[in-house]
LOVO-934983 format. One line per 4 residues: number of its first residue (from 1); for each residue x, y, z of N, C-alpha, C, O. Coordinates in Angstrom, 3 decimals, m for minus. Each point is the difference from the previous one (the first is absolute). Example, Ala and Ser with C-alpha at 12.3 -4.5 7.8 and 13.67 -1.06 7.14 Angstrom:
2
1> 13.190/m5.690/7.800/m0.890/1.190/0.000/0.900/1.200/0.000/1.036/m0.019/0.665  m1.386/1.069/m1.385/0.820/1.190/0.060/m0.770/1.090/0.730/0.509/1.108/0.169;
***
This chain:
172
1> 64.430/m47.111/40.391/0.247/1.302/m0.571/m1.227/0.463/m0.783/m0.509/m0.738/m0.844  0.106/1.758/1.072/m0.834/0.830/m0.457/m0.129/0.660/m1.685/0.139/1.221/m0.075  m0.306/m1.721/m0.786/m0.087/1.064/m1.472/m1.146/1.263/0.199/m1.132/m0.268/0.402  1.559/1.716/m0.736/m0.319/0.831/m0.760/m0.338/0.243/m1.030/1.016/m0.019/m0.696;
5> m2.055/0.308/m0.034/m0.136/0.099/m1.525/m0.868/1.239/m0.151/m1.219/m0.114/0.132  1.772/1.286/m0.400/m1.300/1.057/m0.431/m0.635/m0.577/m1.189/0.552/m0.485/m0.988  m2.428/0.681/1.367/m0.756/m0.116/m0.762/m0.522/m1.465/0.253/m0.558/m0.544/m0.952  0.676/m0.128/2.093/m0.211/m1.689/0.343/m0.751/0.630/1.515/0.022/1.155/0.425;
9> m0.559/m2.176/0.071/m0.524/0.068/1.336/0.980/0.377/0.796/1.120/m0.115/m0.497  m1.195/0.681/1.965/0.978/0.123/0.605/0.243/m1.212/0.746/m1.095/m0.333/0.452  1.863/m0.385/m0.142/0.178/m0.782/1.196/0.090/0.034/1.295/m0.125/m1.071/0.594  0.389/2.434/0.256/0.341/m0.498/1.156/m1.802/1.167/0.526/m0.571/0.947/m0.540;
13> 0.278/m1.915/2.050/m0.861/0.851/0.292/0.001/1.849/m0.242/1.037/0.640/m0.174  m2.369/m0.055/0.212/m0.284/1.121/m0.166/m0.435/0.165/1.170/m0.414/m0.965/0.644  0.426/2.574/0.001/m1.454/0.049/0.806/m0.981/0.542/m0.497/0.372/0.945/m0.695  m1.487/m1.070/0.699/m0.809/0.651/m0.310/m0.823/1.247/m0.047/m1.054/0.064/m0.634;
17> 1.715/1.225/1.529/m0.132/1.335/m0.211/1.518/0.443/m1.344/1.045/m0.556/m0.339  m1.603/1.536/0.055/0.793/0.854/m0.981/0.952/0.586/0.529/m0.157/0.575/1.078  1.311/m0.592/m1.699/0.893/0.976/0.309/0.984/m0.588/m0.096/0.031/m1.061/m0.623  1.361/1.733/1.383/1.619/m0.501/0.219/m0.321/m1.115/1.788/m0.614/0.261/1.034;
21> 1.376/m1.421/m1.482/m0.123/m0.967/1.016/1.937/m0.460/0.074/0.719/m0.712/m0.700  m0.529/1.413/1.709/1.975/m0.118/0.219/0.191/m1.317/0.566/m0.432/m0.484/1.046  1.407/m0.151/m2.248/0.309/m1.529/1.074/1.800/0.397/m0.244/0.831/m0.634/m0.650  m0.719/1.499/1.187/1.944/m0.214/0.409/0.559/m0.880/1.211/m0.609/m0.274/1.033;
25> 1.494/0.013/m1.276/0.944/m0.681/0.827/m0.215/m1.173/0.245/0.665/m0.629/0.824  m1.601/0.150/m1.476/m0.553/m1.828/m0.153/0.595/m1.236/m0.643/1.115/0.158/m0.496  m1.560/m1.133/0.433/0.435/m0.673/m0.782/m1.169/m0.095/m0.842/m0.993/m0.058/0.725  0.575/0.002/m2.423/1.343/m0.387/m0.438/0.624/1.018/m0.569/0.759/m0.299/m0.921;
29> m0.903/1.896/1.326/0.596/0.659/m1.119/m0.654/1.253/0.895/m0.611/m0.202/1.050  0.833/1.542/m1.631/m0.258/1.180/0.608/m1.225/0.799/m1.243/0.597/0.611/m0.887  m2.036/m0.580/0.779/m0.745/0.326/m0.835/m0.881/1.043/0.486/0.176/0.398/1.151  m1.080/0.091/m1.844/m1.176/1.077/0.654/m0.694/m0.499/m1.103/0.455/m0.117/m1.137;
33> m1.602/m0.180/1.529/m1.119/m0.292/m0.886/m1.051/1.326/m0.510/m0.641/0.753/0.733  0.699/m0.761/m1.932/m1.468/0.900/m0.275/m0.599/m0.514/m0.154/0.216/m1.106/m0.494  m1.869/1.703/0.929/m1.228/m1.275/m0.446/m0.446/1.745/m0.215/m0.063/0.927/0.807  m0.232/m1.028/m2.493/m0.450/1.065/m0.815/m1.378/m0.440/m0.487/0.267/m0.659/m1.005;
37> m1.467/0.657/1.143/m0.974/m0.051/m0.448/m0.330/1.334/m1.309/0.078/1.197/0.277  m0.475/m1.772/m1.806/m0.100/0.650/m0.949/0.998/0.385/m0.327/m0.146/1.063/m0.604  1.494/m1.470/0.702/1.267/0.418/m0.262/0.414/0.084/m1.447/0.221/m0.900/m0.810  m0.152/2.767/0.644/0.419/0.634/m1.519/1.122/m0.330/m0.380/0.958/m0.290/0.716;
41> m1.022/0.320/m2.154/1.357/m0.184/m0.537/0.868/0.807/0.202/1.111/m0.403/m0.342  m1.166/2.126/1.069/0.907/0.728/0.120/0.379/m0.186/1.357/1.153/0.333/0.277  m2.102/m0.941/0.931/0.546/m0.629/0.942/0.950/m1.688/m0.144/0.780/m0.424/0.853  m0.980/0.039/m1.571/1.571/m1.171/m0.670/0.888/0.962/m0.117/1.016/0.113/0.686;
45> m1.381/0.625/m1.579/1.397/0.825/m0.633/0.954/0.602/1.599/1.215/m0.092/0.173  m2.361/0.753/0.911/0.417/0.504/0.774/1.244/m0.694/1.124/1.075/0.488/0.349  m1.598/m1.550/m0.045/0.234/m1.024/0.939/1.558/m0.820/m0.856/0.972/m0.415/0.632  m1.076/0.378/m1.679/0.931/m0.703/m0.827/1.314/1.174/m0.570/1.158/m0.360/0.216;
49> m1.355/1.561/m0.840/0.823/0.371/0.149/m0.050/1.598/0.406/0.614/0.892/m0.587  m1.346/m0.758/1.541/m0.316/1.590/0.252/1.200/0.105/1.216/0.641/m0.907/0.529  m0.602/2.315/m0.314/0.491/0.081/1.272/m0.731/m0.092/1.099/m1.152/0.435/m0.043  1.728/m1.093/1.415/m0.646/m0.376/1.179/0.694/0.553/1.025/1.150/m0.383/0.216;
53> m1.704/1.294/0.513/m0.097/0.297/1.305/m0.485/m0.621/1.309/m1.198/0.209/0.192  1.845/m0.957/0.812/m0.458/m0.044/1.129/0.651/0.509/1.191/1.202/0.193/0.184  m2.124/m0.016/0.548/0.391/0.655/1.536/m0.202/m0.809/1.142/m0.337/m1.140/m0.316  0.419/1.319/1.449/0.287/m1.031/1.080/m0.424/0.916/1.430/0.772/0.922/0.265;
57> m1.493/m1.051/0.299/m0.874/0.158/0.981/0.584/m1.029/1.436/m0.047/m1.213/m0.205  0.600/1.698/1.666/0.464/m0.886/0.542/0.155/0.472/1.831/0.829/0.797/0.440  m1.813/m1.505/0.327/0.142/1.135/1.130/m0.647/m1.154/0.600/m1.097/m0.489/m0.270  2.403/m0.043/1.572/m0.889/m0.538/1.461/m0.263/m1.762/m0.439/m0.592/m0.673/0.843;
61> 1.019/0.016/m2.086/m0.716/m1.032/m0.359/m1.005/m0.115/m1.053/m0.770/m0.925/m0.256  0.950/2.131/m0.335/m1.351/0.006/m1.046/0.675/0.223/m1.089/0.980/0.720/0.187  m1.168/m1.127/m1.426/0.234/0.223/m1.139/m0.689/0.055/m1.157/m0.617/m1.014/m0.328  0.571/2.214/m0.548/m0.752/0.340/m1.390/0.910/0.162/m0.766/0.890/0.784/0.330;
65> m0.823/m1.426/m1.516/0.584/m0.358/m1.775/m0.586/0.713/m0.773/m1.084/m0.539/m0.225  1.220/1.910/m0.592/m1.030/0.715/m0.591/0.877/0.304/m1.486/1.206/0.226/m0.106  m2.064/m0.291/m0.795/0.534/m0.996/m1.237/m0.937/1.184/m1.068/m1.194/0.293/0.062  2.447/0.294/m1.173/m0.751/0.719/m1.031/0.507/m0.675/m1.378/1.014/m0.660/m0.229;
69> m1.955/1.012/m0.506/0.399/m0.707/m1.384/m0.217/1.328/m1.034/m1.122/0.500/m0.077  1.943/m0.103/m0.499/0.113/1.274/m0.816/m0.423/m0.800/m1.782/0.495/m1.121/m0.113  m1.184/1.537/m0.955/m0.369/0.141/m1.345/1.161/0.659/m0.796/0.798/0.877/0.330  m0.971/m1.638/m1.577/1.125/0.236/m1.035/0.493/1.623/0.584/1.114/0.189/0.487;
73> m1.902/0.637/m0.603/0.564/1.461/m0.456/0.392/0.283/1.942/0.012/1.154/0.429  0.257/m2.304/0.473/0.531/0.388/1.166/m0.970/0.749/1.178/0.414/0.454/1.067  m1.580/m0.450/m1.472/m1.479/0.494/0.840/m0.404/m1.380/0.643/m0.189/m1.117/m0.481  0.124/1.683/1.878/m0.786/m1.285/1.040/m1.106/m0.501/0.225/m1.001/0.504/0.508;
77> 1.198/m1.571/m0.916/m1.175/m0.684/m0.720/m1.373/m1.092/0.889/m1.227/m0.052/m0.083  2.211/m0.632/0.838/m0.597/m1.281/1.620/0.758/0.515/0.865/1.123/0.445/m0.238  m1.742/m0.464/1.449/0.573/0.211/0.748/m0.680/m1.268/1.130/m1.160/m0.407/m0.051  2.254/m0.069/1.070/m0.518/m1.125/1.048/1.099/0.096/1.240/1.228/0.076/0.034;
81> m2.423/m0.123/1.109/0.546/0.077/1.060/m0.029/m2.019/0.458/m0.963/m0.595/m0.485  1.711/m0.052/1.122/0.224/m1.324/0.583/0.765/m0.037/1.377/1.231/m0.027/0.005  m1.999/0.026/1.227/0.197/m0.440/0.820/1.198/m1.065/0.059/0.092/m0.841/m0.894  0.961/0.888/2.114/0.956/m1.153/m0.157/0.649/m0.616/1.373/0.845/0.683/0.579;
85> m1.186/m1.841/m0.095/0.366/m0.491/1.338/0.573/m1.196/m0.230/m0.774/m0.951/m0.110  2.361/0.676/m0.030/0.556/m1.061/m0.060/m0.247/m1.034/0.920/0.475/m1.130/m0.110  m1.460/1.633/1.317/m0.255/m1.125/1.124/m1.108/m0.953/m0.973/m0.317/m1.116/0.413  m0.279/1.678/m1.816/m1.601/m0.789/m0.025/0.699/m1.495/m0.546/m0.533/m1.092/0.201;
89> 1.729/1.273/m0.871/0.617/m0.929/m0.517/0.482/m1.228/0.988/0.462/0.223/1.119  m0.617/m1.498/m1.645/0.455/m1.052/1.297/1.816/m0.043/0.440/0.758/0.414/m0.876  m0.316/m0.764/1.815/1.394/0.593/0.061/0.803/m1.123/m1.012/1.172/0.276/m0.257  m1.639/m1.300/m0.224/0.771/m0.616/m1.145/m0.109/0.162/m1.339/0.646/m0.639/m0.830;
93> m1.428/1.457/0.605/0.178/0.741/m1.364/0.826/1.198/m0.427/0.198/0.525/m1.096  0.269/m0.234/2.483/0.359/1.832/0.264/1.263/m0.310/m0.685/0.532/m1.105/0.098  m0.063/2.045/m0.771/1.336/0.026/m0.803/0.730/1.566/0.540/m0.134/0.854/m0.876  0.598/m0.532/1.675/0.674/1.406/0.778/1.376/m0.353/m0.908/0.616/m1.036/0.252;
97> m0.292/1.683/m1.014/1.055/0.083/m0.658/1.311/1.194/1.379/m0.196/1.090/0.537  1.083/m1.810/m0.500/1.148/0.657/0.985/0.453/1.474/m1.182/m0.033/m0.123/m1.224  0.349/1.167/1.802/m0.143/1.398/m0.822/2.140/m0.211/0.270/0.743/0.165/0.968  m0.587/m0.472/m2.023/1.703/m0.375/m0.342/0.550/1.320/m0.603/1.228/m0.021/m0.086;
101> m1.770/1.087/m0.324/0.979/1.284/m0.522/m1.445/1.082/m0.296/m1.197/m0.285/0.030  1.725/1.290/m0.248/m1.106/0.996/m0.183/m0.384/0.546/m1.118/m0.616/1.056/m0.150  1.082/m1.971/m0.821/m0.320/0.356/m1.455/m1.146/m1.689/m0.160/m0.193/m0.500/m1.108  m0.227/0.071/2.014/m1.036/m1.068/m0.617/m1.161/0.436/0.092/m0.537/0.934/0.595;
105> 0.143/m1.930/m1.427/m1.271/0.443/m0.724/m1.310/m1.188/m0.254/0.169/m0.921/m0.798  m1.057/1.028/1.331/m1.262/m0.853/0.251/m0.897/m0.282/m1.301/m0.788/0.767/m0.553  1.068/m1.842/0.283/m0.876/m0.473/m1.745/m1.050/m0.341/0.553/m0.338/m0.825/0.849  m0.271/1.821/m1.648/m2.212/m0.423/m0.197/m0.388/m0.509/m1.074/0.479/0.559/m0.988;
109> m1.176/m1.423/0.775/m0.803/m0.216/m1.375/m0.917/0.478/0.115/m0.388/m0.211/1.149  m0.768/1.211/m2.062/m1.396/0.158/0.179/m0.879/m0.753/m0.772/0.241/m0.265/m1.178  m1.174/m0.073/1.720/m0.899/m1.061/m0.968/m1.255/1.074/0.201/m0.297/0.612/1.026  m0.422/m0.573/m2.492/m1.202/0.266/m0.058/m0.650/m0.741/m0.893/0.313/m0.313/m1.149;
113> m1.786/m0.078/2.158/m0.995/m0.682/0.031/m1.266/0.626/m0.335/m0.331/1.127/0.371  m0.473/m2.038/m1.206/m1.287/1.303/m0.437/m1.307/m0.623/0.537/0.199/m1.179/0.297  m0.976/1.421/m0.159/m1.362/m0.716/0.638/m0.333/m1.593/m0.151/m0.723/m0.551/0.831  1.286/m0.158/m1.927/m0.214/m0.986/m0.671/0.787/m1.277/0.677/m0.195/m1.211/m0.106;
117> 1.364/2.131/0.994/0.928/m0.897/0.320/1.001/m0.244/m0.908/0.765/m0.937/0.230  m0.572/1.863/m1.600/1.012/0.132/m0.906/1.166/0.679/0.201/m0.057/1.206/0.241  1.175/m1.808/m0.304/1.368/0.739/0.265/0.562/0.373/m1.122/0.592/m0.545/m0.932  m1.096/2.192/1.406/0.532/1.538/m1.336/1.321/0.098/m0.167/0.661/m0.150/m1.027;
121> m0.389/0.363/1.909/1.462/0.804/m0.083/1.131/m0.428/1.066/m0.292/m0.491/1.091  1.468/0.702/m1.472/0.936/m0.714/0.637/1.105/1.314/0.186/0.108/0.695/m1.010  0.551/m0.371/1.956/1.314/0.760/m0.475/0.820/0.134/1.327/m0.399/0.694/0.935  1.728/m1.496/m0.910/0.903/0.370/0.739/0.703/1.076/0.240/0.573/0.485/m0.976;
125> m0.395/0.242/2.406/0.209/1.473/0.348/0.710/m0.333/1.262/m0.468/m0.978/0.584  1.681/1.669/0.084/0.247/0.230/1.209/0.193/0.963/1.263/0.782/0.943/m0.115  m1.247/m1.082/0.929/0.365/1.377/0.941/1.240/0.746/m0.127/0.887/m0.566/m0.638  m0.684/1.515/1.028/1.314/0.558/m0.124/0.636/m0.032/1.355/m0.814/0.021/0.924;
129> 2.149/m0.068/m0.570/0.830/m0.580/0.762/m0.768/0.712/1.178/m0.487/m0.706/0.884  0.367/1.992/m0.842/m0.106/0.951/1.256/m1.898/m0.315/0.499/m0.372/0.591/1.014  m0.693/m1.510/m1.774/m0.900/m0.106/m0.101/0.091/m1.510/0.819/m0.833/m0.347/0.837  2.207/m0.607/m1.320/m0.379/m0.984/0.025/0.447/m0.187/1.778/m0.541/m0.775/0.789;
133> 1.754/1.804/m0.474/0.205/m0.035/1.303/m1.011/0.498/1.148/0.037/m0.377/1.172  m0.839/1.185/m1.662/m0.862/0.833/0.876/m1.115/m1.052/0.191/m0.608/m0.179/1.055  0.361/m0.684/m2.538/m1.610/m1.139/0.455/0.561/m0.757/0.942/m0.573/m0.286/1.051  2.225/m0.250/m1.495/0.278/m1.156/0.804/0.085/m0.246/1.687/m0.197/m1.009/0.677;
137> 0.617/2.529/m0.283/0.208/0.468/1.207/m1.484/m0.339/0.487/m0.453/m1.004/0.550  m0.191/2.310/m0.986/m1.844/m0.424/0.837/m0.218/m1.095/m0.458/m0.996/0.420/m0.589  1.019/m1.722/0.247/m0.069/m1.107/0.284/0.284/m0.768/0.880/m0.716/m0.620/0.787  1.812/0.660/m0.923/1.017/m0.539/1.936/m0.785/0.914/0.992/m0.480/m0.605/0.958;
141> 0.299/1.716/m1.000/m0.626/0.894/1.222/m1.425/m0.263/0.001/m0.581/0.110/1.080  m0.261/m0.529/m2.397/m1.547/m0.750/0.024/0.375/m0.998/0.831/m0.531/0.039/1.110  1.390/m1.039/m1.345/0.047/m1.697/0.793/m0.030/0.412/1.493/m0.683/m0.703/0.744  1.234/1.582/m0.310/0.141/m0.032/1.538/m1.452/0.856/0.457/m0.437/m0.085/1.147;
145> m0.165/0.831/m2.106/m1.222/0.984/0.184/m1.802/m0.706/0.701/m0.518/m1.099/m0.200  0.149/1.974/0.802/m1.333/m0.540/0.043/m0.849/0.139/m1.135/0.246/0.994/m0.684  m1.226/m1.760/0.280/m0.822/0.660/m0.763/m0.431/1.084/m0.335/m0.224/0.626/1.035  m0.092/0.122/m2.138/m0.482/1.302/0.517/m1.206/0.423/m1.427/0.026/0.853/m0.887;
149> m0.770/m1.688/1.176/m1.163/0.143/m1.011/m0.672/1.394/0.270/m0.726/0.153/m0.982  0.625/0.633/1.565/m0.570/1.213/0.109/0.657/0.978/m1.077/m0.598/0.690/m0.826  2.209/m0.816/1.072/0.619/1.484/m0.796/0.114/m0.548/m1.585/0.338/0.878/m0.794  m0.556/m2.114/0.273/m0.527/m0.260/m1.052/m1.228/0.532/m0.485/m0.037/0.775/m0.956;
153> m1.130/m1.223/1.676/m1.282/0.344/m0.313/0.156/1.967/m0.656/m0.468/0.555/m0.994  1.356/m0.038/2.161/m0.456/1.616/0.402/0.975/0.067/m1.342/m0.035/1.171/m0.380  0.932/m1.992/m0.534/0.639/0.318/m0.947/m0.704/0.449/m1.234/0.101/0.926/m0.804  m1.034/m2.215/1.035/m0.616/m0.582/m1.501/m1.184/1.111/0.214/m0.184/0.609/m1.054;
157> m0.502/m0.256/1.903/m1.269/0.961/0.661/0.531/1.425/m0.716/m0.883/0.700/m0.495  1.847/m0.373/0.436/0.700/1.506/0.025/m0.253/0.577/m1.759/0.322/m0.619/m1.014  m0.669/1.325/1.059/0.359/0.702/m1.976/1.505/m0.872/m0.266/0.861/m0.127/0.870  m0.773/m0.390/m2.163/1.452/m0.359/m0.799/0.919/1.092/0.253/1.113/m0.054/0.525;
161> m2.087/1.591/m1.223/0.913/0.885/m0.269/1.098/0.975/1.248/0.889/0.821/m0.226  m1.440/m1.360/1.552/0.210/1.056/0.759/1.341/m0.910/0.953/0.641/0.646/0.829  m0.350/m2.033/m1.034/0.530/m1.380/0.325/1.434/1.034/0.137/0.098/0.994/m0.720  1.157/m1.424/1.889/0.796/0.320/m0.123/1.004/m0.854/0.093/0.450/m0.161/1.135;
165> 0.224/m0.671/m2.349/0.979/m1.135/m0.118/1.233/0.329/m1.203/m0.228/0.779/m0.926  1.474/m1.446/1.079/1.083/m0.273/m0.435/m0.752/m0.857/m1.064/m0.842/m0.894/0.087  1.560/1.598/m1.270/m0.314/m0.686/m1.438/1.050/m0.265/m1.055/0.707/0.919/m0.414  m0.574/m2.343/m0.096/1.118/m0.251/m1.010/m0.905/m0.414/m1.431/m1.216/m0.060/m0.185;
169> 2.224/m0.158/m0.600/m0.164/m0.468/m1.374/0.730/m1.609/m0.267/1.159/m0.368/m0.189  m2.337/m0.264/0.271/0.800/m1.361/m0.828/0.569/0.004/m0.976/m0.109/0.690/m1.014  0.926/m1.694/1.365/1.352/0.004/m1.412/m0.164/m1.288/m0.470/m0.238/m1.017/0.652  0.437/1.194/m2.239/0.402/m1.086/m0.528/0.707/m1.103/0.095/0.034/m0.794/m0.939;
***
């Protein structure tokens, strides 16, 4: 078993570009990593108890996780797009939770990480039911999918602002 401690090294690997890194449906747990280089104290504040927006990007086998973090006074503050292919995962780690009623709901932890390899911030949040059915679905429909590294690329390539996706609010 793994300990957490904000303000201690992190323990579990990092990668080494910046940004949101999605490990859902794994073992041992369902997380998104931030790796925040120079990470402000109003980005803690943000990530810990701001409001968070993400949206979900999903067509053919391809999937984008696009992740906002709003500042005390509710102004959007980070924003991160994360690529997501449940195939990269080995098939004995995969955790596919069976979708048992339509009020469930998908627990994330977010961890943020600062250049140092220091673990900032911690805060448990969950999808909302109608969020958690829509990822879970294009998942089962990713497993049977071909690859499709192109309509990713043409995702991440595109302006943020002009992006056209279904967007929820994590919940407490």
């Amino acid at each position: 078993m793994i300990t957490l401690t904000v303000g201690e090294t992190y323990p579990v690997p990092v990668p080494d570009e910046a940004g949101a890194h999605v490990r859902l449906l794994i073992r041992p747990g369902n997380y998104v990593q931030l790796v925040i280089p120079g990470m402000t104290g109003q980005e803690e504040t943000a990530i810990n108890s701001g409001l968070i927006k993400v949206g979900l990007m999903y067509e053919a086998g391809a999937m984008l996780i696009l992740f906002q973090f709003h500042d005390a006074e509710g102004l959007p503050l980070m924003f991160y797009e994360a690529p997501f292919d449940i195939k990269a995962w080995p098939s004995d780690i995969r955790r596919l939770p069976d979708v048992e009623n339509s009020e469930q709901r998908l627990p994330i932890d977010i961890h943020a990480i600062d250049e140092n390899g220091i673990f900032r911030a911690l805060r448990h949040v969950f999808m909302p039911p109608d969020m958690t059915l829509k990822f879970l679905l294009a998942v089962q429909d990713q497993m049977a999918a071909l690859p499709n590294p192109e309509r990713v690329t043409s995702w991440l390539d595109a302006d943020p602002k002009l992006r056209q996706y279904e967007g929820w609010i994590l919940e407490n």
